[in-house]
C-alpha positions as MATLAB code, in Angstrom:
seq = 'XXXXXXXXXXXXXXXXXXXXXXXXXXXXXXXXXXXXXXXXXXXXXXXXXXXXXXXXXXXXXXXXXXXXXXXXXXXXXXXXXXXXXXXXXXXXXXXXXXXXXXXXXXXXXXXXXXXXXXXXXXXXXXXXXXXXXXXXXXXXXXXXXXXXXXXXXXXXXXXXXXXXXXXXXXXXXXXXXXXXXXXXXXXXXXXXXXXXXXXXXXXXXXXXXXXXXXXXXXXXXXXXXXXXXXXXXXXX';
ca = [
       0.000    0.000    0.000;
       2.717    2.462    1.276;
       4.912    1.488   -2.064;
       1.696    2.110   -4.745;
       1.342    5.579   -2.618;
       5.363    6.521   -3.102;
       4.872    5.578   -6.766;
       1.936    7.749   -7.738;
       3.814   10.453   -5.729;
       6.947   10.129   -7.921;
       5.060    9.976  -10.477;
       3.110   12.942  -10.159;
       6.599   14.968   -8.901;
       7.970   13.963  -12.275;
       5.173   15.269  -14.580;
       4.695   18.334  -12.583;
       8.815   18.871  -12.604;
       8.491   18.229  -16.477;
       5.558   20.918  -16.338;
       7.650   23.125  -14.426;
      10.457   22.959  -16.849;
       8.375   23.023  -19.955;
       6.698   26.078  -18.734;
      10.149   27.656  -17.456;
      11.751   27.064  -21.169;
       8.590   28.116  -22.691;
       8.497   31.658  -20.669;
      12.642   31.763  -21.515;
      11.856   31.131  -25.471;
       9.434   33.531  -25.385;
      11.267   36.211  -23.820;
      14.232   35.160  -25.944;
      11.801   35.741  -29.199;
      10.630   38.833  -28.286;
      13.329   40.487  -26.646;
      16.766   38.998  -27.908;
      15.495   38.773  -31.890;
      14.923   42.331  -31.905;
      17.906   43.381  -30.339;
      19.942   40.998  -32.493;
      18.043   42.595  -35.911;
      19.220   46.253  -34.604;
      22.455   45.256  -34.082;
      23.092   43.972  -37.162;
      25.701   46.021  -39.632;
      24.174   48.411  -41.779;
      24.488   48.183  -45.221;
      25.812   50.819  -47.206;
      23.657   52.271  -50.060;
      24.423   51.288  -53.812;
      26.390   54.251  -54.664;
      27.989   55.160  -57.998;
      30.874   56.678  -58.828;
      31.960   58.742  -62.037;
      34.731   56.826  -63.957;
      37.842   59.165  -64.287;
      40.302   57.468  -65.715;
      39.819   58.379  -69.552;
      39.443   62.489  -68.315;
      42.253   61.887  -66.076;
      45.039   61.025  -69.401;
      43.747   63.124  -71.340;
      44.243   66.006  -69.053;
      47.656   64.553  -68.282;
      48.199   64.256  -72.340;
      46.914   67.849  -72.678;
      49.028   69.352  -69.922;
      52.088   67.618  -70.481;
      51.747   68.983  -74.702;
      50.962   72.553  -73.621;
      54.203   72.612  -71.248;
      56.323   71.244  -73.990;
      55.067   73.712  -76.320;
      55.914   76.620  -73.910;
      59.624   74.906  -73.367;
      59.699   75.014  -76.755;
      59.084   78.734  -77.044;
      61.828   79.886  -74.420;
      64.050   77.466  -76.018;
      63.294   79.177  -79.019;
      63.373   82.701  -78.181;
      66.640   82.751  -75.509;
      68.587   80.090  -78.142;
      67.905   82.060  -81.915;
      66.734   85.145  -80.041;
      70.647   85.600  -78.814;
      72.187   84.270  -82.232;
      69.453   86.975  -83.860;
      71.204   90.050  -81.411;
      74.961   88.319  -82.033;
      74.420   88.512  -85.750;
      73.172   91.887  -85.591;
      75.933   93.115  -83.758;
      78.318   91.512  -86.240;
      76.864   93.178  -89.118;
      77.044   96.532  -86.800;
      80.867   95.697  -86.072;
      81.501   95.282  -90.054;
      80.385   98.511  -90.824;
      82.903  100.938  -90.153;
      81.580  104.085  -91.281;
      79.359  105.878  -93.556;
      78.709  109.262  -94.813;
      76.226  111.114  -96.570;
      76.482  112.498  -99.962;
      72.972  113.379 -101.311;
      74.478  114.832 -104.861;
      71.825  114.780 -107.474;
      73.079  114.574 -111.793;
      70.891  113.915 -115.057;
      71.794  112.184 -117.423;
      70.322  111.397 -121.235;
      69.253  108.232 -121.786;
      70.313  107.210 -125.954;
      68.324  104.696 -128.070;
      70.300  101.543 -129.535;
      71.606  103.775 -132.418;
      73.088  105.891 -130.248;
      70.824  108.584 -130.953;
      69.306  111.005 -127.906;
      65.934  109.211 -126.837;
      64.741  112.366 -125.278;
      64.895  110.297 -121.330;
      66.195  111.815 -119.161;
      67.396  109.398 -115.942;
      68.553  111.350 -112.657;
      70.864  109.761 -110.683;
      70.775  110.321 -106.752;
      74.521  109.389 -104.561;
      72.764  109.166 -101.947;
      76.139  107.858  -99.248;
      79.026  106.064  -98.897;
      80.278  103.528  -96.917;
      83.150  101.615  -95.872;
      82.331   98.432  -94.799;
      84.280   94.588  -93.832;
      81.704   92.325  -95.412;
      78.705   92.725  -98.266;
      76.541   90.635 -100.363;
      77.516   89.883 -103.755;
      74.893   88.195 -105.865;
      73.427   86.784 -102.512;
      76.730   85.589 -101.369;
      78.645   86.993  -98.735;
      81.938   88.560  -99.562;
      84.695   89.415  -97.143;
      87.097   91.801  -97.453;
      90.660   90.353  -96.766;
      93.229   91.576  -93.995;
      94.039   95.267  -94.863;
      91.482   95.832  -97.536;
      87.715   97.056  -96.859;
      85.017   97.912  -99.040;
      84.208  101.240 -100.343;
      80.361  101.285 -101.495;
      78.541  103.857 -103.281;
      74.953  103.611 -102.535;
      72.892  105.064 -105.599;
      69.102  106.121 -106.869;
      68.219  105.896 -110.231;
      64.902  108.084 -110.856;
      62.615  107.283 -113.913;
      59.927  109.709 -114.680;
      59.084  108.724 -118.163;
      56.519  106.019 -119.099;
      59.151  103.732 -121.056;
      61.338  101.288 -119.160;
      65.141  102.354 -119.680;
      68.778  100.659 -118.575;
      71.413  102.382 -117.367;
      75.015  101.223 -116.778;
      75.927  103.436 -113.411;
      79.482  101.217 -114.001;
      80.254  103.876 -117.144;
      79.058  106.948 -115.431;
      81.419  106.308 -111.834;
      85.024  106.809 -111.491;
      87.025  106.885 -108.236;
      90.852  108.865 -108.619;
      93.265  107.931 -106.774;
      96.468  110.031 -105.690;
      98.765  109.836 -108.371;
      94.998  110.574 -110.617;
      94.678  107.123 -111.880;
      91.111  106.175 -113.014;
      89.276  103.046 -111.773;
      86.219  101.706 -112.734;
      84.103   99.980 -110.231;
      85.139   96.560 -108.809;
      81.717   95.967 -107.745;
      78.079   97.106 -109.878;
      75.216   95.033 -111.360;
      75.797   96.215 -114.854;
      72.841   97.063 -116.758;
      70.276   98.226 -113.942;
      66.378   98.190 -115.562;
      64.136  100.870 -114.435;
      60.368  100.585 -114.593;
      58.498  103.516 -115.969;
      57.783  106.358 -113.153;
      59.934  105.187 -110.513;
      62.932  104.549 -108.604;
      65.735  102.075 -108.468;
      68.514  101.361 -105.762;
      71.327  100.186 -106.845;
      75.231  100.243 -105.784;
      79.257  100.352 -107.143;
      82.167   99.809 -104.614;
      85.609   99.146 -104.782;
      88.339   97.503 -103.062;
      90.261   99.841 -101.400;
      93.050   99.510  -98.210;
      92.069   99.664  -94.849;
      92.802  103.055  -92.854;
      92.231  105.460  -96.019;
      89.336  107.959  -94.880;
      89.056  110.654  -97.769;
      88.280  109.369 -101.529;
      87.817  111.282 -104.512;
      84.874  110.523 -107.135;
      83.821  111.660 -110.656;
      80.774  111.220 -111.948;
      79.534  111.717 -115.466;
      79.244  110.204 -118.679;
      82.153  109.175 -120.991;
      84.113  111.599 -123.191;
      82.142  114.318 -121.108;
      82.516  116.457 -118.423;
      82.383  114.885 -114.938;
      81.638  116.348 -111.304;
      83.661  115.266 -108.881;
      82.818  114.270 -105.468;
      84.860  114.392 -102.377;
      84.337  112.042  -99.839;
      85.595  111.942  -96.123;
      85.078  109.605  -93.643;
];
């Protein structure tokens, strides 16, 4: 009797332990499911919004291609102007240095102009020496010419005035004559010959001679040939 009564009692201890329990991990599940859960979903990491981003690497070389070719181009001009800017000044000077001196003349002479027969043409050409120089180096037919150690040229710059309407030639070689001391005549070492003049206007042309270096006063005539000349003296 007493063991059937301790039997039912463990019995009914068990279930209502098992109960107890059940209802214990129930009420803990519960409060785990509504308290942890939410707590665990706010805690979770954030996620970061789908952002997009412009692409720069094309714009980035071509501003590096574009800023890179504009400084080389601006190298490229200082280069330019310091380098052939400074040979520009040093060759200017050098043509400075080469002329030694000059001096005006401004003597004005007509001459008749004949026709192939000889014959007056009834043109009249004036003829302008306008200065002279003395001077180390010239052009001669576009070449450069220097004058060798104790010898300098003497030039006669000249203007050939034509106020008709026909094209004439004159040859200022035949109408030019420098003298020298002893009164030697000497025709031009340097001219261009037969010089063409256009109808109504003006011509430049030259004659020089090769003369030694340290002689400052030269004596010119100036006139046609088998006629009377002028003569023009010249001091440096």
């Amino acid at each position: 009797m007493q063991t059937n009564f301790g039997q039912k009692f463990d019995s009914i201890f068990k279930s209502s332990s098992e109960s107890a329990s059940k209802i214990a991990d129930g009420t803990i599940n519960k409060f785990s499911s509504t308290v942890t859960y939410p707590l665990a979903k706010s805690l979770k990491k954030p996620s970061l919004p789908n952002l997009s981003f412009p692409k720069f690497s094309k714009i980035s070389k071509k501003a590096i291609f574009l800023t890179l070719a504009i400084a080389g181009i601006v190298l490229v001009a200082i280069l330019y102007v310091l380098v052939l800017g400074g040979r520009t000044s040093g060759l200017k000077s050098a043509v400075t240095d080469l002329r030694m001196a000059s001096t005006p003349i401004n003597r004005n002479l007509v001459f008749p102009i004949v026709d192939k027969d000889g014959k007056p043409s009834g043109i009249e050409v004036e003829m302008n020496v306008a200065n002279a120089e003395l001077i180390k180096r010239i052009l001669i037919k576009g070449q450069p010419a220097q004058a060798k150690d104790g010898k300098i040229f003497l030039i006669y710059n000249l203007e050939l005035v034509n106020d008709s309407n026909k094209q004439i030639k004159v040859r200022p070689v035949d109408l030019v004559r420098l003298v020298d001391p002893s009164g030697k005549l000497f025709a031009p070492d340097i001219h261009n010959d037969a010089v063409e003049i256009e109808p109504t206007s003006t011509k430049k042309t030259r004659v020089g001679y090769v003369v030694d270096e340290g002689v400052k006063n030269f004596t010119l005539q100036v006139g046609e040939i088998g006629k009377d000349k002028q003569t023009i003296e010249v001091n440096f």
